[in-house]
N, C-alpha and C positions, 0 to 999 in steps of 0.2 A: 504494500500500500504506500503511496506517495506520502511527503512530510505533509502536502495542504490538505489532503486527503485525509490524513490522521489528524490534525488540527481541528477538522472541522467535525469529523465526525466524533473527536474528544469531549470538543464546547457543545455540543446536541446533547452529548450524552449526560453531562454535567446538567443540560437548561432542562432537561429530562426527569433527571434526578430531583433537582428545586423543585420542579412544578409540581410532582408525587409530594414531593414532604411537603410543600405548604399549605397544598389540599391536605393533607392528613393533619397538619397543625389546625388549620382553620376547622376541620370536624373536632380534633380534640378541643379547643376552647370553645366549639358549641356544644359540645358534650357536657363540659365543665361549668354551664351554664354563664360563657358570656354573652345569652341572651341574643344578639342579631349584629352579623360584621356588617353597617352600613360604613360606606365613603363617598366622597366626589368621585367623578370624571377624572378628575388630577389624581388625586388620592392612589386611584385605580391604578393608573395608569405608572405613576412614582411606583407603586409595590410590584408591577409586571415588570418596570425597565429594573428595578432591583432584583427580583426576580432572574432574572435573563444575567446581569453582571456577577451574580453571586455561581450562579450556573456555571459562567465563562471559568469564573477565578476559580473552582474546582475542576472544572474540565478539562480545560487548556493546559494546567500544569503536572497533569497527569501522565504527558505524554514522557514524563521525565523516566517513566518506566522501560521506556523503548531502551535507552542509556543504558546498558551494560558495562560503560566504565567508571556508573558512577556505584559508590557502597548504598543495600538496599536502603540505611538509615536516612543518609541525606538526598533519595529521591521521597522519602515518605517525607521529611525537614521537607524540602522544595513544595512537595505537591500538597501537602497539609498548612503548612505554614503559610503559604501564597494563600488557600483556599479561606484558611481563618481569619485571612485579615481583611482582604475581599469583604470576605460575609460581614467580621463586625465595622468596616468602616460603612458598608452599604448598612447597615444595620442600625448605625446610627443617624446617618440621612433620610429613610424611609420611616423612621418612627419606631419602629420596632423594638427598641428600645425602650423602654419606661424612664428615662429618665427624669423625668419631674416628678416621679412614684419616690426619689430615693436612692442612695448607694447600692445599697443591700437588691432590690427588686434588679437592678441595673447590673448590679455583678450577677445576678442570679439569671438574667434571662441568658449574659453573653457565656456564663458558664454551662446552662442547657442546650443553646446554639453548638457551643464546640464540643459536647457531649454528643448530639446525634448528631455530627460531622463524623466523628472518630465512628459510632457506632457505624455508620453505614461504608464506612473506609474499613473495616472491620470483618463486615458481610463479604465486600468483594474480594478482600484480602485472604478469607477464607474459602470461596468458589474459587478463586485463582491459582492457590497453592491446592486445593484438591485435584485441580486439571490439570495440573502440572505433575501431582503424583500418579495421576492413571497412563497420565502421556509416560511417564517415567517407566510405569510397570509394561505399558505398551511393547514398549522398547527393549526390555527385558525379554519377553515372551518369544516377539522376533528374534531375538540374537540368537535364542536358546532352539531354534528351529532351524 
């Protein structure tokens, strides 16, 4: 697959992933009883293009995996760390953030934001190494044939 090739189907897959968790956010706090998400047109619009940049900054730097010269540590550094900050600076420009709630509600929301980052880096971290070990065993089976 070419590098624009991967780049793009990277950031799809990242704008992919946002768009599942933020419908699933928005069912959990109507679950939780916050009662009805009304906003503007703008409002709307601010959470979609954040939406979409939080997507990129997880996406895009994922390609860091292709990298083979780099240690697995700092492509997880690169593609987490780009994606966290992405998400809490966008996080703070869309509102998303409580901060007029408070320190504590403020650290708590950006400490649950990179809570389900890690978890969902977590999820594919663990489909990837299991397809990795079937591919491994594949491999095995073949030799031995």
């Amino acid at each position: 697959m070419s590098a624009k090739k991967n780049i793009l189907v990277s950031s799809l897959i990242g704008i992919g992933i946002a768009a599942v968790t933020s419908c699933l956010v928005s069912l959990l706090l109507l679950a939780k009883g916050a009662g009805s998400l009304t906003m503007t047109i703008g409002e709307y619009s601010q959470m979609l293009a954040g939406l979409v940049l939080v997507g990129i900054g997880f996406g895009l730097p994922s390609i860091v995996y292709q990298n083979d010269k780099l240690a697995p540590a700092y492509q997880v550094l690169i593609h987490m760390g780009t994606g966290c900050l992405v998400m809490t600076l966008v996080s703070f420009w869309t509102g998303w953030i409580p901060v007029k709630a408070g320190f504590w509600p403020a650290f708590l929301t950006i400490a649950g934001e990179i809570t389900v980052a890690f978890i969902i880096w977590l999820i594919f971290y663990q489909h990837e190494k299991k397809l990795a070990q079937q591919m491994n065993n594949r491999i095995k089976q073949l030799k031995k044939l």
